[in-house]
N, C-alpha and C positions, 0 to 999 in steps of 0.2 A: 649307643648302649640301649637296651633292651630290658626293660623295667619291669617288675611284677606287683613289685608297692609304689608307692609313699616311700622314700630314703631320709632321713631326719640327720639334718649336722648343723655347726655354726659358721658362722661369719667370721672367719680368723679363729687362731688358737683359741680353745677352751681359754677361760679365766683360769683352772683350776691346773693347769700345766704348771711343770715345775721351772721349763726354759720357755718364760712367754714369748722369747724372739726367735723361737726356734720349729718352723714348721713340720719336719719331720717329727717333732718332740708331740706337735698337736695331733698328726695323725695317729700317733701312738696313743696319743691320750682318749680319742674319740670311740678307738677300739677297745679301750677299756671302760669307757663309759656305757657300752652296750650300743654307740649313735652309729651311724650307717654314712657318713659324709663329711666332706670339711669344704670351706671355700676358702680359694688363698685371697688375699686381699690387698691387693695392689696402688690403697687408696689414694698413696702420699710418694708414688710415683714405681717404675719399675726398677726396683732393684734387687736382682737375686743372683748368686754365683750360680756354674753350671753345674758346679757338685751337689748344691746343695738341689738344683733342678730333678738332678740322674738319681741322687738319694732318696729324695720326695715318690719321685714315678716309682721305684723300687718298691720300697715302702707298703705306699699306696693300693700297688699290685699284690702284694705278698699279703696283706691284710684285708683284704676288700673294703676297702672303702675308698670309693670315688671323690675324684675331686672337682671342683667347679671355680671361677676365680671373677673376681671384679676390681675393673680394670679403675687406675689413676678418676680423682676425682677435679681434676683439671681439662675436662674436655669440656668442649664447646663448638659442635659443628655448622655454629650459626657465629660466629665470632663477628667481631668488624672487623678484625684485620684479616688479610689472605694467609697470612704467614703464623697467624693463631691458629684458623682452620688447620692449615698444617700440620702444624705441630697435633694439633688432637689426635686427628687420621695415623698421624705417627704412635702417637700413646698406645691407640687404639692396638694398632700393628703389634708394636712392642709386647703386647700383655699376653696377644694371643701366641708370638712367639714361645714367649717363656712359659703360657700356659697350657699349650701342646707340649713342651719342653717336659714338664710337670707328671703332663698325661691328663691334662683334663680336657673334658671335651665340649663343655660350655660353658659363656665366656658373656658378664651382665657390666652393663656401664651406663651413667645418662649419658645422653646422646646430646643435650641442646639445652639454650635459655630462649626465649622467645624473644629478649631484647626489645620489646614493643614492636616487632614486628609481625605480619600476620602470621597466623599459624600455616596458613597453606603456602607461606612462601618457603619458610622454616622447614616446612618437609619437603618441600622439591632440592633443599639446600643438605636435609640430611640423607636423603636417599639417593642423591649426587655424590657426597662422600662414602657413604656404604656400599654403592657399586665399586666405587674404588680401590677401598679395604678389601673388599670379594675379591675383585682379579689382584688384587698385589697377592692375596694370601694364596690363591689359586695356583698363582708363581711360583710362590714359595714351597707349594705341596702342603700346605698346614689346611688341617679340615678342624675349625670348631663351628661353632651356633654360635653365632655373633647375637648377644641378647639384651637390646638399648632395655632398660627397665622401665617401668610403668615407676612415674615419678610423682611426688608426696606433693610440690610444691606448686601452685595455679602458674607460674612465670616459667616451669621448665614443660622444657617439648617430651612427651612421655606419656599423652592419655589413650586410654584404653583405644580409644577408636584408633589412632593414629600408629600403635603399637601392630592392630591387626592389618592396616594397608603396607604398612614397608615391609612386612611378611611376607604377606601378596606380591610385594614389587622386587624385592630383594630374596635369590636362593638361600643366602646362607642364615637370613635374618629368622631368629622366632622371639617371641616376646618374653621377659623376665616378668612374672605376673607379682607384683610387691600387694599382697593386701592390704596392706595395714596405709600404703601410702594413698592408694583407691578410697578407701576411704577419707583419707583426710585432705585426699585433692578433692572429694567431691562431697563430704557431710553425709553421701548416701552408700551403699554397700554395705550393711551391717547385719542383714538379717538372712534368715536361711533361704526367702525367695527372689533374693537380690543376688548369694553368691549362685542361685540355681542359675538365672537368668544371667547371668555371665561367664557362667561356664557353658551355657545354650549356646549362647553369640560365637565364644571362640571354637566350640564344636561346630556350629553353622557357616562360618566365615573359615574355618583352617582348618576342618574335616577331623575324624575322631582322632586322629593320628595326635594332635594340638596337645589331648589331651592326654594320652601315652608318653609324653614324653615332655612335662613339665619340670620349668624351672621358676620355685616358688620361694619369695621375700615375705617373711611374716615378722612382726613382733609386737608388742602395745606398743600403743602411741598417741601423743597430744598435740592437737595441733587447734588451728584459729583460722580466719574468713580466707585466708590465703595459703592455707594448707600447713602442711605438717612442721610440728615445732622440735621437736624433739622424741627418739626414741625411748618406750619408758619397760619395764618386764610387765608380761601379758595380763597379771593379777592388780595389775595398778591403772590399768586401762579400760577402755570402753568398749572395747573392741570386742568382735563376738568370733572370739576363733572357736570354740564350739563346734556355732553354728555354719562357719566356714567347712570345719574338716566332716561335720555330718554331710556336706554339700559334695565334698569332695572324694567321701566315701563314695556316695549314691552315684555320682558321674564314672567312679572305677579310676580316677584320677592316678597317674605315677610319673614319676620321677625326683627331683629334688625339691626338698622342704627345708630351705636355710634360714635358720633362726637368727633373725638382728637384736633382741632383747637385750639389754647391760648385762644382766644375768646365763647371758649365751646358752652355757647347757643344761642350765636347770629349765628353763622354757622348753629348749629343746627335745629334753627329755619329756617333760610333763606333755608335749605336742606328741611323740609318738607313742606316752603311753593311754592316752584318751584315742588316739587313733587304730591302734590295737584293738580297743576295747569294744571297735563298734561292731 
């Protein structure tokens, strides 16, 4: 897809939907909210009918607003068991089926725990499955942007550097950019010449294109020495989205902007109408 802004949506159905379990119900609602996006959320495993799939893609199409989804939060392509690996690579598979199914065309999930292992084994371990998921999907004919997320927590495989090399290694790979998690994996990221300097790198290292065609996680958040504790709404946090979207202004930045907040579309909103504004 071919961007001209910033696209502003939630993390699963608005709160404010009248059938919270009803996706089509949410992208109705997003279009009434004035919001540009939804992500389907696939947290607690993949389960979706195919009507409700061919409904969704309809929808979707006929209103514009694009969709994005994140996959089962059961993966782990550092597992000890082989048959765990497995199973992820399978998740993995699964989600982007039913999320082409959908019509969406990018596709965010953690990727790994470090298990006390080192981390440069754990990426030759995740970039060994993701070659995989590539030609299975390849098979399939399914085209999404496979996008492991930049993750919150110092124990998950997920930091910034690590995100730009399986990029580099892997076709179909690009990075889910989570700010708010960047942060709280690392204490640092908070001001306007930190988010400049990493939108630098990913311009530098994955060419301006990187930056055309992002897929961005924001919301407040708290977290401690080991990174992120829990998600909190952006007014209750530390976090300088601000100074992030002034960042993100200035680099010409576009693609999606999915709000994790409790408050979902009220962040939401309040992110795309300061980002209007500038």
């Amino acid at each position: 897809m071919k961007f001209d802004r910033l696209l502003f949506g939630t993390a699963g159905v608005p709160n404010t939907t009248a059938k919270k379990n009803s996706p089509i119900e949410g992208v109705k609602r997003i279009h009434e909210l004035g919001l540009d996006c939804m992500q389907l959320e696939f947290a607690h495993g993949v389960r979706m009918k195919e009507e409700v799939s061919s409904g969704l893609r309809k929808v979707s199409y006929e209103l514009g607003i694009p969709l994005t989804s994140h996959g089962p939060y059961y993966i782990n392509l550092n597992a000890r068991e082989q048959d765990k690996i497995d199973s992820s690579v399978e998740r993995i598979i699964q989600t982007a089926k039913i999320s082409d199914l959908c019509g969406a065309e990018s596709m965010t999930f953690h990727a790994a725990f470090y298990m006390k292992d080192s981390p440069f084994d754990v990426f030759d371990l995740v970039e060994k499955s993701m070659n995989i998921i590539e030609e299975r999907l390849n098979r399939l004919d399914i085209e999404i942007e496979l996008r492991p997320e930049l993750t919150g927590k110092t124990s998950q495989f997920g930091s910034l550097d690590e995100l730009i090399s399986l990029t580099k290694n892997v076709n179909s790979c690009r990075p889910c950019m989570d700010f708010s998690h960047l942060f709280a994996r690392t204490g640092k990221y908070n001001t306007e010449e930190e988010f400049d300097a990493v939108l630098g790198v990913l311009k530098e290292e994955l060419a301006a294109e990187a930056l055309q065609n992002m897929h961005i996680h924001i919301s407040g958040i708290s977290s401690n020495s080991k990174g992120d504790l829990k998600h909190l709404n952006l007014e209750q946090s530390d976090f300088n989205w601000k100074g992030l979207f002034n960042s993100l202004k200035r680099f010409d930045c576009r693609g999606y902007v999915i709000c994790n907040s409790p408050n979902l579309e009220d962040d939401a909103k309040m992110l795309k109408e300061y980002y209007l504004s500038l």
